[in-house]
C-alpha positions as CSV (number, residue, x, y, z in Angstrom):
1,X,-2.5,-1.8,-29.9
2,X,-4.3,1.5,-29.3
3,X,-5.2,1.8,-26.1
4,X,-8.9,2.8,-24.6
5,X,-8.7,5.1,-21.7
6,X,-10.7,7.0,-19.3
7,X,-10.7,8.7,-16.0
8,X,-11.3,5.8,-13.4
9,X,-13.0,8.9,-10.9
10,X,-12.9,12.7,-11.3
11,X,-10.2,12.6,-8.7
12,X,-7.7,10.3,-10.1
13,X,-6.2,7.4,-12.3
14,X,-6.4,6.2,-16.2
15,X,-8.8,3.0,-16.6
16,X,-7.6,1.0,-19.5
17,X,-10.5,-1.1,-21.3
18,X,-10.3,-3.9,-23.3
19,X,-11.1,-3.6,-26.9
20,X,-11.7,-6.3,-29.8
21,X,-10.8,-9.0,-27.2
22,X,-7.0,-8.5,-27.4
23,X,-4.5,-10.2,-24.7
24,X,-3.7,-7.6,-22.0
25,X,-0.3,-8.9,-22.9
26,X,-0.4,-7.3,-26.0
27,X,-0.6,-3.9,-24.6
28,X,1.7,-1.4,-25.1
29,X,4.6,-1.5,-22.6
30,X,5.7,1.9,-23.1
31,X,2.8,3.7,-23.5
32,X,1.4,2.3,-20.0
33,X,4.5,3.2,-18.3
34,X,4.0,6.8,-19.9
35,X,0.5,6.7,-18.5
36,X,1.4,5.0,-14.8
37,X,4.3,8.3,-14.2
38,X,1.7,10.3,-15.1
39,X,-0.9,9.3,-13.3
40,X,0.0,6.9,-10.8
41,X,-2.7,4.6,-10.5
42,X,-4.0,2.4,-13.3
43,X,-6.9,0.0,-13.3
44,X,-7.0,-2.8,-16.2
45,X,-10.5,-3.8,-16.9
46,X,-12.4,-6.5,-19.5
47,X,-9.3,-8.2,-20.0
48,X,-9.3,-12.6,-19.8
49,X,-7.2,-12.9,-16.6
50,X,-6.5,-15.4,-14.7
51,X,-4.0,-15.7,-11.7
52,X,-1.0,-16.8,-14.3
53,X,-1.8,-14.1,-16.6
54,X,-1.8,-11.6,-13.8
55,X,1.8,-12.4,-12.8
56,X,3.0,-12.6,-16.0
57,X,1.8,-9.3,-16.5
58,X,2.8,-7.4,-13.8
59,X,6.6,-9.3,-14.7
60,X,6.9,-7.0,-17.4
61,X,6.6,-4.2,-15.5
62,X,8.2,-5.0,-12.3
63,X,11.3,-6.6,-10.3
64,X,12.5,-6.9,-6.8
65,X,8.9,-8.6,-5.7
66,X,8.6,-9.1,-1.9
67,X,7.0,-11.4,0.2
68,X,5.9,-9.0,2.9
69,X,8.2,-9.9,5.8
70,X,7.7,-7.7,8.3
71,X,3.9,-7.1,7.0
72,X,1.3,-5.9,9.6
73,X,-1.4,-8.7,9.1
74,X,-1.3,-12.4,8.1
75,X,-1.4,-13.2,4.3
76,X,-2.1,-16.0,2.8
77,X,0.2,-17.0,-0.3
78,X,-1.4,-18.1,-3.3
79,X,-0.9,-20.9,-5.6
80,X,2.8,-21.5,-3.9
81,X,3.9,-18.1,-5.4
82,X,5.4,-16.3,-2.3
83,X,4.9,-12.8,-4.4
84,X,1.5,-13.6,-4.6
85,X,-0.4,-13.1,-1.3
86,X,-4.4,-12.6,-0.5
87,X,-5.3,-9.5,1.3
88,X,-8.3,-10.5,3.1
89,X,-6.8,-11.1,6.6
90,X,-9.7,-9.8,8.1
91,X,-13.3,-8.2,6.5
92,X,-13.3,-4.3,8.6
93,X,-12.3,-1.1,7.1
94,X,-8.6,-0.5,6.3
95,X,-8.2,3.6,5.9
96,X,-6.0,5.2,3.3
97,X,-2.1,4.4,3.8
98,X,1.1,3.6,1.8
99,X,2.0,0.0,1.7
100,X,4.5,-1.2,4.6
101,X,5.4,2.4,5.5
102,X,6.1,1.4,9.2
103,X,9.7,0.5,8.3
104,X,12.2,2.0,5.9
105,X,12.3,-1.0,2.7
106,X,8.7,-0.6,1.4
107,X,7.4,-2.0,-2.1
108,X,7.8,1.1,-4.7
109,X,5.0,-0.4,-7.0
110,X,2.1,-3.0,-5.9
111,X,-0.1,-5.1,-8.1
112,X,-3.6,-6.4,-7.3
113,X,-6.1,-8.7,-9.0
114,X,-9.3,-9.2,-8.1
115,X,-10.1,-13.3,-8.4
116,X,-13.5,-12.8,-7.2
117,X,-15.0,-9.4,-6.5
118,X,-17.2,-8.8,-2.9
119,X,-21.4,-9.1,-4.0
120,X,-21.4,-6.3,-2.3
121,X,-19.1,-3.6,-0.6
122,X,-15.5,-4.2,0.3
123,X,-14.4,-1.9,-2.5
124,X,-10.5,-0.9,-3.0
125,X,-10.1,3.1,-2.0
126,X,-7.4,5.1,-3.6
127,X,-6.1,8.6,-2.9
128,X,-3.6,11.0,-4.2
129,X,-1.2,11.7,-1.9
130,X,-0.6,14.9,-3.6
131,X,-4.1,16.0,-3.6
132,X,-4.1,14.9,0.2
133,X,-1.3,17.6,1.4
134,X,-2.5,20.3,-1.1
135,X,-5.7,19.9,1.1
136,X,-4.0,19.8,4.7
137,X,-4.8,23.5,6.5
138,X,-1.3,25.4,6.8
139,X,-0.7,24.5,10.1
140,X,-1.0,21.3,9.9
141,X,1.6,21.2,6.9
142,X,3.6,23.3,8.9
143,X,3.6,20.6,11.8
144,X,4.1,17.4,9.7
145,X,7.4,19.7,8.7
146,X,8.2,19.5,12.0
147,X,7.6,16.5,13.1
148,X,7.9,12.8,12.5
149,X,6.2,9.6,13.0
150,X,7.2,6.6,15.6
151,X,5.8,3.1,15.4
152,X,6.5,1.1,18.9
153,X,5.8,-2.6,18.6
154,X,6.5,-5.2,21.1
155,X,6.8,-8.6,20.2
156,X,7.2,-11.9,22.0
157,X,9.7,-15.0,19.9
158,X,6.8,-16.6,18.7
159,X,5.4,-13.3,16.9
160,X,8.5,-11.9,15.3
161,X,9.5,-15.5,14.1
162,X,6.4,-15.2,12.6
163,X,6.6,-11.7,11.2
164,X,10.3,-11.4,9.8
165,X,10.3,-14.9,8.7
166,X,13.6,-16.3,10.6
167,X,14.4,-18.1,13.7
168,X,17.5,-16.2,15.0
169,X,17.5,-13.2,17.2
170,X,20.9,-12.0,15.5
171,X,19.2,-12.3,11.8
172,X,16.2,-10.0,13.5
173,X,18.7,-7.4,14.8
174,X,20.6,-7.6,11.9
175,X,17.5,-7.1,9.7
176,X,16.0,-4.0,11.8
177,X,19.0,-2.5,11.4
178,X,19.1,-2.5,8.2
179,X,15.4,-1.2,8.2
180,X,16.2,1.9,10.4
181,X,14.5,0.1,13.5
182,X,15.9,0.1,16.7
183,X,15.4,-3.4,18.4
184,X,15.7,-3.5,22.5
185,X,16.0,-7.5,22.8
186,X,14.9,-8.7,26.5
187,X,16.1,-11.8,28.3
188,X,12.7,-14.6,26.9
189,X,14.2,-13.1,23.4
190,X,10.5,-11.1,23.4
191,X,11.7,-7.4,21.4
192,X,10.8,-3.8,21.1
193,X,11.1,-2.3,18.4
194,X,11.1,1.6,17.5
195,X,10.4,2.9,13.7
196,X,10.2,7.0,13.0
197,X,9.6,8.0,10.0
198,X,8.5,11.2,7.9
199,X,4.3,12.3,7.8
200,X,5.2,13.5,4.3
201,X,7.8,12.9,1.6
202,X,8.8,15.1,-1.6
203,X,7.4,13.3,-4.8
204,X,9.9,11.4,-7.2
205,X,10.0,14.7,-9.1
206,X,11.3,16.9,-6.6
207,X,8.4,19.2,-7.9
208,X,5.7,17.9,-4.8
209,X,4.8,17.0,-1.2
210,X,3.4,14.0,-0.6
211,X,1.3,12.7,2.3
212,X,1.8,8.8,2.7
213,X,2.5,7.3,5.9
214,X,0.9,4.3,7.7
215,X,-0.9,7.1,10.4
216,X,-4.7,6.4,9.3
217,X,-4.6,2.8,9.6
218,X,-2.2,2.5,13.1
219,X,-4.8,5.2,14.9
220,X,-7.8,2.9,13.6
221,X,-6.4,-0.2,14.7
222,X,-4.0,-0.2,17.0
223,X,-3.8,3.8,18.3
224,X,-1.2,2.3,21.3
225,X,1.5,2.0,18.3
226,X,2.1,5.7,17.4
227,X,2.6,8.6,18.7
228,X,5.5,11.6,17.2
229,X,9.0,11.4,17.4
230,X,9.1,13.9,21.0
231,X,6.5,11.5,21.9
232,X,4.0,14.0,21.9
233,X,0.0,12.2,21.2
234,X,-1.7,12.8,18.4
235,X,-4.5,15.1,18.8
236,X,-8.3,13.6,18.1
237,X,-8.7,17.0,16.1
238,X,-5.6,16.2,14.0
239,X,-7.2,12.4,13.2
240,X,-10.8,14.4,12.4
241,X,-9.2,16.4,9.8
242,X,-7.0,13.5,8.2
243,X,-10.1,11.4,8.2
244,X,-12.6,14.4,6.7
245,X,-9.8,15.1,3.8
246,X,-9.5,11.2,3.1
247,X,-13.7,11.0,2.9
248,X,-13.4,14.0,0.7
249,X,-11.3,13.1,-2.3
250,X,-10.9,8.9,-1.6
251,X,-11.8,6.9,-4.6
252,X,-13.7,3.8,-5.0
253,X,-12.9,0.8,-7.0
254,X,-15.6,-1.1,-7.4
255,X,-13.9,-4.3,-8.3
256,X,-15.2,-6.5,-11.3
257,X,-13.8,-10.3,-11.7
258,X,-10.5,-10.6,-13.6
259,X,-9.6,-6.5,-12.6
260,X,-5.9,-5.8,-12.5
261,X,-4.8,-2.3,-10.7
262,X,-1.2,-0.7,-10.8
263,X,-0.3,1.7,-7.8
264,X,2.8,3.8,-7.5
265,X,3.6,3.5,-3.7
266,X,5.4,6.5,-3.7
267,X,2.5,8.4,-4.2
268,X,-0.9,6.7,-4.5
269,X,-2.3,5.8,-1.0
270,X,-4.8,2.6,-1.0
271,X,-7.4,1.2,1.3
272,X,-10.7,-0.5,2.0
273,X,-14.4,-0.8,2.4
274,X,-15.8,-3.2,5.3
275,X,-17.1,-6.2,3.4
276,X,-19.0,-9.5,4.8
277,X,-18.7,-12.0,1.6
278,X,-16.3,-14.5,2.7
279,X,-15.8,-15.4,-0.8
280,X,-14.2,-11.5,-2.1
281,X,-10.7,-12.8,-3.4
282,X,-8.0,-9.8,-4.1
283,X,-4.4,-10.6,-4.6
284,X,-1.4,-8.2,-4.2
285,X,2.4,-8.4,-5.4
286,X,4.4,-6.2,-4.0
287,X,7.6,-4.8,-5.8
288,X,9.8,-2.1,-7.4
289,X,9.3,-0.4,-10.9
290,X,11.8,-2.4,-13.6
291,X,12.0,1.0,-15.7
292,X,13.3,4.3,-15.2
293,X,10.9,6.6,-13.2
């Protein structure tokens, strides 16, 4: 099956369009993975999908799927699949980030589907994390070099228990540790927990920097989180330039029914439009690559 392709924006991504109503299962597995090391960030579109055909397409690309415990917002899973989880926790903005980059096991890959698209607004965004440092002024390259990004959460039992998925306090430690956190566990079993982690990272390749972080997102919604490993603030001119780049070369996808869009979480950062159609249905899987990259 020779495939139909196209830029999905100026900016970034290969669009891949149905022809002569063929199964996206037919596609060719090795060209797309030719085309997603390439470029990153696919978007399948035209295609019959359905929530099955979704996840039996992104199994032949994919292994290792998570079911986001120690995820940021509530998600609901969808048809019993634990690997399958909606996205609309709330309907505001979400800026650019990588996927669960607040703690050290992240998903290398993520899925999405769109069930039902918004009637209007509440559009995917996608960015280049390349582009994005290629754009930062010198000195701010120069200080993400420097230095390093630290979450601070507090949590009480009940909120944890609900986060990480377990009941145990020694399963929790055990677990941040193996995430890089450090946990401070009080006497009510309520926790704090510490995360630093890099501003940038060097591509797969070795050939690029990367910006992709959870630092947009955290200073939009919960600012009291983040701060730089010497605890120094972050400055409101820093956020103005990270937010004027991210306006400049952000991507829209402007989601039809039955869309499925593959994102290399090493590199591609991914957000969202404000939306206020309670009906907008996008589903995410979140995973590692099952091929070499």
């Amino acid at each position: 099956m020779n495939l139909i392709t196209q830029p999905i924006s100026e900016k970034i991504g290969q669009k891949i369009i149905s022809q002569d109503d063929k199964s996206i299962l037919e596609i060719d597995r090795e060209e797309i993975i030719s085309l997603f090391k390439e470029y990153g960030v696919l978007l399948f579109r035209g295609f019959t999908t359905d929530t099955e055909i979704f996840r039996e397409f992104s199994n032949l690309f994919s292994n290792n799927f998570l079911d986001y415990t120690g995820g940021a917002f509530d998600r609901r899973v969808i048809n019993d699949d634990k690997t399958i989880l909606s996205v609309n926790d709330f309907q505001t903005d979400i800026k650019l980030h990588g996927e669960m980059y607040y703690q050290k096991n992240i998903p290398l890959m993520l899925w999405f589907f769109c069930a039902n698209p918004a009637a209007k607004n509440g559009e995917t965004t996608v960015c280049d994390g390349r582009q994005f440092f290629a754009e930062l002024s010198n000195s701010t390259q120069e200080l993400f070099s420097q230095k390093r990004l630290k979450f601070t959460a507090k949590m009480n039992k009940e909120q944890w228990q609900k986060k990480y998925k377990i009941d145990d306090i020694n399963e929790l430690e055990q677990m941040c540790k193996m995430n890089d956190t450090h946990t401070t566990i009080y006497e009510d079993q309520s926790i704090l927990l510490q995360y630093i982690c890099p501003v940038v990272i060097p591509s797969r390749c070795g050939k690029y920097q990367v910006f992709i972080n959870s630092l947009l997102p955290a200073m939009q919604l919960n600012p009291d989180v983040l701060k730089f490993d010497d605890d120094s603030e972050i400055s409101d001119e820093l956020m103005d330039e990270l937010n004027g780049i991210a306006e400049r070369i952000t991507t829209n996808i402007d989601w039809k029914k039955g869309d499925i869009l593959m994102i290399d979480n090493t590199r591609i950062m991914h957000g969202r439009r404000a939306f206020k159609d309670e009906t907008r249905e996008i589903y995410i899987r979140l995973c590692s690559p099952n091929f070499q990259f």
